[in-house]
RODO-2510 file (C-alpha; in nm, 4 decimals, decimal comma):
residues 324
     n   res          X          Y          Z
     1     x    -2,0766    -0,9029    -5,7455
     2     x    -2,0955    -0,7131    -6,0722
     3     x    -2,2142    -0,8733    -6,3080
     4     x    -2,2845    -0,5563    -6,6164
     5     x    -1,9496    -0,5668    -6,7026
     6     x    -2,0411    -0,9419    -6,8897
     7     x    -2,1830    -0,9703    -7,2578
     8     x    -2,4050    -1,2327    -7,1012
     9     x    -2,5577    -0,9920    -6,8631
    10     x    -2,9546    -0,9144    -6,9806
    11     x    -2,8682    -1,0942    -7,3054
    12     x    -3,2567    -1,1552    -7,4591
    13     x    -3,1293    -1,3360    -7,8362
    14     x    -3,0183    -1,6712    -7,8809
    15     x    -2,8502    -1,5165    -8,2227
    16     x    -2,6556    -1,2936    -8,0321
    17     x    -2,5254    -1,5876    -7,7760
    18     x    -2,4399    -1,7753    -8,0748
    19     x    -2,1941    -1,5079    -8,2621
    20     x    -2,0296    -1,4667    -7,8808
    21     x    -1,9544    -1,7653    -7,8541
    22     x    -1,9248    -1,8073    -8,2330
    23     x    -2,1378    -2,1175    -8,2512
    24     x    -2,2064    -2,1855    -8,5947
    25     x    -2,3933    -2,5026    -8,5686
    26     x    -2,7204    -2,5118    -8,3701
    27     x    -2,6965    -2,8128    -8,2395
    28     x    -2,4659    -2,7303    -8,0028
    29     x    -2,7371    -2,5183    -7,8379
    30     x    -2,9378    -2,8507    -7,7721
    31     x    -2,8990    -3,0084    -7,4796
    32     x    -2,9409    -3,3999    -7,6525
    33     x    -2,6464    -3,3632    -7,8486
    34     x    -2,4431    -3,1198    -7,6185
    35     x    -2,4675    -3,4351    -7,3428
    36     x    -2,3878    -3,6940    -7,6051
    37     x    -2,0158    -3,4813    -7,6692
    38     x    -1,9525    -3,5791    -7,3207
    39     x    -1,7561    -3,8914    -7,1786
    40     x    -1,8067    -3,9736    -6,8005
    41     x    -1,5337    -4,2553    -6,6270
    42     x    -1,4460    -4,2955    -6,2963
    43     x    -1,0561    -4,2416    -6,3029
    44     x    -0,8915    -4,4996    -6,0815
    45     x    -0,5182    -4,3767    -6,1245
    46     x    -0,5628    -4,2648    -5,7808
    47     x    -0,8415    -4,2080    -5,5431
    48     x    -1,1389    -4,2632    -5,7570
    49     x    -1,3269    -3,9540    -5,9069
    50     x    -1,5548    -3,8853    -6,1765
    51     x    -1,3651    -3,7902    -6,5216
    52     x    -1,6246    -3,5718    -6,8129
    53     x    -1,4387    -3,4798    -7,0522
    54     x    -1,6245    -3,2596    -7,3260
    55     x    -1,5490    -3,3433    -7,6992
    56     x    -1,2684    -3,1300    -7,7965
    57     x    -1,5611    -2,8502    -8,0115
    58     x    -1,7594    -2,8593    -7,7519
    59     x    -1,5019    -2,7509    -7,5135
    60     x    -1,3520    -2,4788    -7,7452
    61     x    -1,6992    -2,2941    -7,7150
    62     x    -1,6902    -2,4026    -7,3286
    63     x    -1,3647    -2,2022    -7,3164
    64     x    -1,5219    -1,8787    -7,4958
    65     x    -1,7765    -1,8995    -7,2188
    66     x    -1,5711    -1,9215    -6,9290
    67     x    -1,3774    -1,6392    -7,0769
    68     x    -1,7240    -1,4359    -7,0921
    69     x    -1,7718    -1,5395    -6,7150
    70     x    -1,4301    -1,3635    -6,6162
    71     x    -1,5712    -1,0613    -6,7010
    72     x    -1,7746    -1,0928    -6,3935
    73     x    -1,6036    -0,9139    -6,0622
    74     x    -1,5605    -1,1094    -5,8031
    75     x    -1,4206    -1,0867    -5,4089
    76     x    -1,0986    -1,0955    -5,3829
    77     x    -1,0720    -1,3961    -5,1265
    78     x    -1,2264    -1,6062    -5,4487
    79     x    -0,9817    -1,7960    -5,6327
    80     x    -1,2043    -2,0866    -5,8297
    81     x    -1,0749    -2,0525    -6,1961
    82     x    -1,0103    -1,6835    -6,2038
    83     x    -0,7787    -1,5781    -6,4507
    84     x    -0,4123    -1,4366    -6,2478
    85     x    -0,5488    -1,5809    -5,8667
    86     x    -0,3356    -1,9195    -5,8040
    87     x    -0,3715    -2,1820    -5,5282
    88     x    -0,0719    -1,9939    -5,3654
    89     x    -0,2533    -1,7306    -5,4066
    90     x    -0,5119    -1,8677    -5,1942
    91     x    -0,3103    -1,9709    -4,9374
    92     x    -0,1225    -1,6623    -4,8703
    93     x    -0,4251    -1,4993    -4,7617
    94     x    -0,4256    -1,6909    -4,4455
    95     x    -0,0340    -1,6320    -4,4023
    96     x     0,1686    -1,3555    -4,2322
    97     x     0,3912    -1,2219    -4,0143
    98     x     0,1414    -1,3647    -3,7273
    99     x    -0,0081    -1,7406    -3,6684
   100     x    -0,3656    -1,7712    -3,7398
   101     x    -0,5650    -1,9902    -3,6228
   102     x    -0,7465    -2,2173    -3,9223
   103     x    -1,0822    -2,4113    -4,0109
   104     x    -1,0893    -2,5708    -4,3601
   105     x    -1,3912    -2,8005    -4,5223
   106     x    -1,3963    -2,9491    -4,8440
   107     x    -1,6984    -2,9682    -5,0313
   108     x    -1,7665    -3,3583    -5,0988
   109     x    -1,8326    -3,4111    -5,5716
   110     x    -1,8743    -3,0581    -5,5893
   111     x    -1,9403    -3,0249    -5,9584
   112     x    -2,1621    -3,3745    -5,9373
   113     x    -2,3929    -3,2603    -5,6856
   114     x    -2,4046    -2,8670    -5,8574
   115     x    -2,7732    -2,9217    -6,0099
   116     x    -2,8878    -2,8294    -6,3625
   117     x    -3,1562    -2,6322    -6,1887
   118     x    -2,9189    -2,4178    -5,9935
   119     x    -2,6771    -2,3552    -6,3073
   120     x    -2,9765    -2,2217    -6,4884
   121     x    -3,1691    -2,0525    -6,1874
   122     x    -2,8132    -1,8478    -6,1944
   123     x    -2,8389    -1,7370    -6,5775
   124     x    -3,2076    -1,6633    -6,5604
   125     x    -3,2607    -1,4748    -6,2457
   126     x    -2,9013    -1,3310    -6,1842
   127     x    -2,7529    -1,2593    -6,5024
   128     x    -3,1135    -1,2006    -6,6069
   129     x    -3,1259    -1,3950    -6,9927
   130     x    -3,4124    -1,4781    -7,1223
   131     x    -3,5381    -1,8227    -7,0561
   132     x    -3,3918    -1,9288    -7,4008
   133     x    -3,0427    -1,7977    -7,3609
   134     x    -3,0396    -1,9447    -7,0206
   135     x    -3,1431    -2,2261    -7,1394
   136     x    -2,8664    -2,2925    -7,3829
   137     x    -2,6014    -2,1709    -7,1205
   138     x    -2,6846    -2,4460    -6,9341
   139     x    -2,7133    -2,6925    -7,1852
   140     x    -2,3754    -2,6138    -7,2396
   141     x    -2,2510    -2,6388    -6,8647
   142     x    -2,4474    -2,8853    -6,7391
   143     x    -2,4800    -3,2600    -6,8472
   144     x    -2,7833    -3,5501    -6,8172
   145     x    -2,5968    -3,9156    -6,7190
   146     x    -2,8908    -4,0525    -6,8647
   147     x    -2,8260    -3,8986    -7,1986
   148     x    -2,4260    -3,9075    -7,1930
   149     x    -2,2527    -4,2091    -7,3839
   150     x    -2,1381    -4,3624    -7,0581
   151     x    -1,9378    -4,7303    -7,1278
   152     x    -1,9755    -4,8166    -6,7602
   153     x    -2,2879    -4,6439    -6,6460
   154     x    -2,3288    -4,8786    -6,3257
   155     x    -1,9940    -4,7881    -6,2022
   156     x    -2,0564    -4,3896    -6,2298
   157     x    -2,3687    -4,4156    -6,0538
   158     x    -2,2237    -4,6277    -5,8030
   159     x    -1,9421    -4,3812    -5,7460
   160     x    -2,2372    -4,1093    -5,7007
   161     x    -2,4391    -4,3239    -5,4989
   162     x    -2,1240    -4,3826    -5,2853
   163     x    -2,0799    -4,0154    -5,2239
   164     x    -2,4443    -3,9483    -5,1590
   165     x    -2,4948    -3,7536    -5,4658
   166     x    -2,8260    -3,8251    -5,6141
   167     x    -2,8257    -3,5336    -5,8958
   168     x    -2,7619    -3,7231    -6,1928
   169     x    -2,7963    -3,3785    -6,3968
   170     x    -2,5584    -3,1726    -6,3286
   171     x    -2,2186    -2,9443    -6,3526
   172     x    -2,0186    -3,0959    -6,5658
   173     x    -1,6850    -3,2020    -6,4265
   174     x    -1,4261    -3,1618    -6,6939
   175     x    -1,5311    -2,8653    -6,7989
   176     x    -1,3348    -2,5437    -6,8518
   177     x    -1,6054    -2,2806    -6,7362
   178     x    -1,6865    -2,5540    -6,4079
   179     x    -1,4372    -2,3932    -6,1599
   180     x    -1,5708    -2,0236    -6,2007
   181     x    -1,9437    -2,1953    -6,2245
   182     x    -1,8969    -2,3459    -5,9038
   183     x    -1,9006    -2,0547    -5,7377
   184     x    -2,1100    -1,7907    -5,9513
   185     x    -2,4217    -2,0551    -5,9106
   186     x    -2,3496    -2,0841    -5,5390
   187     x    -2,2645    -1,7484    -5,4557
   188     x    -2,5837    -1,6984    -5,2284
   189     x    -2,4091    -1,9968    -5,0438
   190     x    -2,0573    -1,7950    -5,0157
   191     x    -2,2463    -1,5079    -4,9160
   192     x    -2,3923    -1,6350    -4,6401
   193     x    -2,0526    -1,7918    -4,4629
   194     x    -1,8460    -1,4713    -4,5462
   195     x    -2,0977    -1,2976    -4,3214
   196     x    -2,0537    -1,5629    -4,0466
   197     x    -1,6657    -1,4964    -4,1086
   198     x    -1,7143    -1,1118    -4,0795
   199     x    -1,9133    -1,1381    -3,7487
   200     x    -1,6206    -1,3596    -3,6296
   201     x    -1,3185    -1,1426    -3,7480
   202     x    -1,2535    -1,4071    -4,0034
   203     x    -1,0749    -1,4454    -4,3067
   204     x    -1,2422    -1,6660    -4,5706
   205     x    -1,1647    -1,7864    -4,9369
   206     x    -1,3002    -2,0335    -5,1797
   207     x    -1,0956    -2,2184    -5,4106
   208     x    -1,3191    -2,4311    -5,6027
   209     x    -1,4425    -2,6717    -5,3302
   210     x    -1,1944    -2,6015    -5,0407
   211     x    -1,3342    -2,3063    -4,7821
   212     x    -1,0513    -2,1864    -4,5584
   213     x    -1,1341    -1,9672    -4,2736
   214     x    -0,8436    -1,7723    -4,0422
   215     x    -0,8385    -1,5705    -3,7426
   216     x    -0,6043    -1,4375    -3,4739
   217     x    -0,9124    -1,5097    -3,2494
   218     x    -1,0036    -1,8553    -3,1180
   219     x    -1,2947    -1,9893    -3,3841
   220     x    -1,5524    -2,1147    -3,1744
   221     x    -1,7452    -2,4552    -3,1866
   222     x    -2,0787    -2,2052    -3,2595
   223     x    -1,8872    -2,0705    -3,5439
   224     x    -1,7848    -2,4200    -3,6958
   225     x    -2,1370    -2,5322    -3,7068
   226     x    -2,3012    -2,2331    -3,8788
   227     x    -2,0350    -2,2718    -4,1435
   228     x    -2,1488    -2,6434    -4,2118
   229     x    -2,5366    -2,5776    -4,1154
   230     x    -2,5226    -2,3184    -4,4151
   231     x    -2,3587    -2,6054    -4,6344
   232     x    -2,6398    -2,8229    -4,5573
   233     x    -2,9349    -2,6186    -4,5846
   234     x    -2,8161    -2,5581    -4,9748
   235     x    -2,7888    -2,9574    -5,0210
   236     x    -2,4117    -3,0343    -5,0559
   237     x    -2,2306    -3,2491    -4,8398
   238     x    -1,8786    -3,1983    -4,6366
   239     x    -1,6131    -3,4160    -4,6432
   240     x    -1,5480    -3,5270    -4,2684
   241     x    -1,2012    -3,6351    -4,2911
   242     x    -1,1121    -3,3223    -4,4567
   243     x    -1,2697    -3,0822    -4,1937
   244     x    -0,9685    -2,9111    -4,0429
   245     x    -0,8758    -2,7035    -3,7293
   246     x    -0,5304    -2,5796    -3,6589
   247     x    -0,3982    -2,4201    -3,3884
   248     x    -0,2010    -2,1097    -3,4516
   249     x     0,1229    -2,2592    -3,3535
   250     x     0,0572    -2,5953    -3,5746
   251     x     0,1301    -2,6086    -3,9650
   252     x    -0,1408    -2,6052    -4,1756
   253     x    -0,1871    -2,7288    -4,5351
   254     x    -0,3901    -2,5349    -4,7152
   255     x    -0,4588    -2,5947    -5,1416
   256     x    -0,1486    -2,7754    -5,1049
   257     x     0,0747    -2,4866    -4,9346
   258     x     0,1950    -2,5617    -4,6072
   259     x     0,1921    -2,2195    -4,3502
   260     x     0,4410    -2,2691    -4,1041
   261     x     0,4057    -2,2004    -3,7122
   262     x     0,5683    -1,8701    -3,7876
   263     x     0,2883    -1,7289    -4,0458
   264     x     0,5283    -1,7968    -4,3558
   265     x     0,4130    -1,9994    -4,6854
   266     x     0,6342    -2,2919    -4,7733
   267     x     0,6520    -2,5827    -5,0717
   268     x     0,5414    -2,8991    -4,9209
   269     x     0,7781    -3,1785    -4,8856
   270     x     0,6341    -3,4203    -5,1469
   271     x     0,6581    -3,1543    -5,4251
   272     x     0,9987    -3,1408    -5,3189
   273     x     1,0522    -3,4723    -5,3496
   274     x     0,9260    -3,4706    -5,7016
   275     x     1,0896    -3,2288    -5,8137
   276     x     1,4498    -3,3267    -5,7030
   277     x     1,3039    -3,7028    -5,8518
   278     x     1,2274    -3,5410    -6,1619
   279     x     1,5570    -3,3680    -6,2174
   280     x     1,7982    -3,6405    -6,1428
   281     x     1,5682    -3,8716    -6,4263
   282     x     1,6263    -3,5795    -6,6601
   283     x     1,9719    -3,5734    -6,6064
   284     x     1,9894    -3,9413    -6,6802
   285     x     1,7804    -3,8906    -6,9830
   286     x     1,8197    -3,5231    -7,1246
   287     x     1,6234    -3,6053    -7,4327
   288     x     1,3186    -3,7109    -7,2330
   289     x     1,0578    -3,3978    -7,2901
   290     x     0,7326    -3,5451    -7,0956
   291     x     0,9777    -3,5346    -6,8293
   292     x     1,1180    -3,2320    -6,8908
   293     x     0,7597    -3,1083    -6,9128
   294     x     0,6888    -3,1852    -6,5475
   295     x     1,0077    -3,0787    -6,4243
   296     x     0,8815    -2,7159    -6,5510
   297     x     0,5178    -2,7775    -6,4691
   298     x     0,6403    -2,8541    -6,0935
   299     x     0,8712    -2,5459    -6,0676
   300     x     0,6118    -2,3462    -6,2111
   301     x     0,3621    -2,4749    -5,9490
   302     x     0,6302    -2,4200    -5,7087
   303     x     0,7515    -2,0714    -5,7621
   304     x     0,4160    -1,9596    -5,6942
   305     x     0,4861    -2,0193    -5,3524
   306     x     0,8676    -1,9173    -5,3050
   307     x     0,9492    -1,7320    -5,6621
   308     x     1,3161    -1,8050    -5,6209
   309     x     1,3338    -2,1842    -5,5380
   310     x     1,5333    -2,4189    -5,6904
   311     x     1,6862    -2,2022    -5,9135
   312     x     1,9942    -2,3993    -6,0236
   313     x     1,7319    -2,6696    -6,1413
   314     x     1,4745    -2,4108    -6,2907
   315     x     1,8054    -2,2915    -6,5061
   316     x     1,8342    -2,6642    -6,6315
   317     x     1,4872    -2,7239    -6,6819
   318     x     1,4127    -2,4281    -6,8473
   319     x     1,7337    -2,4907    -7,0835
   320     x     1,6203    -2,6477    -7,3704
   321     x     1,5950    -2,4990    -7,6488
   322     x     1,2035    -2,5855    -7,6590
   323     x     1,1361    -2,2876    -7,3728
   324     x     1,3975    -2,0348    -7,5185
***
């Protein structure tokens, strides 16, 4: 990676940090105050997962940060909050006018178990700040449970305990600069499976916590358990039921795209579903914008797929005078 294309890169002055990311109030430098802007729940709407959602100054200067962090090149088979790379995007590197045969892992409370020790081991010794600068960049990125205003702090450390995540200091989930963090700090992790996938004529990408891996070759059982030996020996945990192998004649889901036995990307069923749900509601009720809202948040999502789906019901969605 390149990293002397950032402002960050070699930065030595805490004063200089502060006017990029235009922090006018030192106590946003300090990591006591920093962890006290932050809000951790366990969201139960669905599948339970831990929610930390900064105060809405802190994350303004989180978003100046991660926009800092974009300066940074990265591979092109990385797709974990860069700026113009999509999920899609992601997916249709393992797509094609041939079947491919597919191994996918998903990295079990990612962010949780991403240590405040490896966020700043990442400012100090690769974008090489002085200990002060790095220092604040992690205050910043990381947060301490133990200093957060938690209203149910049993229940969050239950949900940790529960997913075998004893860092209790750590990336901070709700972030905006957490998806590109993820894999900046871990890159030496990356690294190390591309050149597995290399040696094995294998396509790889990272999107956030989801690894896919692709091949016109068989991927061997050898191959498999290098990927998840190099996933242990940096501390993080795999998901079991979300370890994949496909066939190349079987569909595969991948970041929610589903490649057919053919090669070819296509819109899974259940967005579908909502979207044809969405639009007969909206038809009922024309004057309901939330709904309208998802309607174009769901075409959006699924145009980045198949660009010309749907488009009688894009027209309508897209109608109101509110996206003229």
């Amino acid at each position: 990676m390149k990293y002397s294309d950032c402002p960050l890169y070699g930065l030595q002055s805490k004063k200089m940090l502060k006017r990029l990311l235009h922090i006018e109030d030192s106590k946003f430098t300090k990591q006591d105050y920093i962890a006290a802007l932050v809000s951790p729940y366990i969201d139960k709407t669905g599948k339970p997962r831990l929610i930390e959602p900064p105060h809405k100054d802190l994350k303004t200067i989180q978003k100046r940060l991660k926009n800092l962090l974009g300066t940074i090149v990265v591979p092109n088979n990385v797709f974990s909050g860069i700026k113009g790379r999509s999920y899609a995007d992601n997916a249709k590197m393992h797509a094609g006018s041939h079947s491919r045969n597919l191994f996918k892992i998903d990295l079990t409370a990612f962010f949780p178990s991403i240590s405040r020790e490896t966020v700043y081991n990442f400012f100090y010794h690769d974008m090489t700040c002085s200990s002060d600068v790095a220092e604040i960049l992690t205050n910043l990125t990381t947060i301490d449970l133990e200093k957060a205003r938690i209203h149910e702090r049993n229940e969050v450390l239950l949900f940790l305990e529960s997913k075998k995540v004893s860092c209790h200091n750590h990336l901070i989930s709700g972030a905006p600069t957490s998806q590109i963090m993820s894999y900046l700090v871990n890159h030496h992790m990356f690294d190390e499976m591309q050149i597995v996938a290399d040696n094995n004529h294998a396509i790889m990408t990272v999107y956030v916590d989801d690894v896919t891996f692709s091949s016109e070759y068989r991927l061997s059982h050898k191959f498999k358990e290098q990927i998840l030996s190099i996933v242990r020996k940096y501390g993080y945990q795999i998901s079991r039921p979300k370890v994949k192998y496909y066939t190349k004649l079987y569909p595969k889901l991948v970041t929610g795209v589903v490649i057919d036995s053919s090669g070819s990307p296509i819109i899974k069923n259940a967005m579908r579903e909502k979207i044809i749900n969405e639009h007969r509601h909206l038809r009922e009720f024309p004057d309901d914008k939330s709904s309208r809202q998802r309607l174009c948040g769901l075409l959006t999502a699924a145009r980045q797929v198949d660009p010309h789906t749907f488009p009688t019901i894009y027209k309508f969605a897209f109608s109101s005078p509110d996206h003229e």
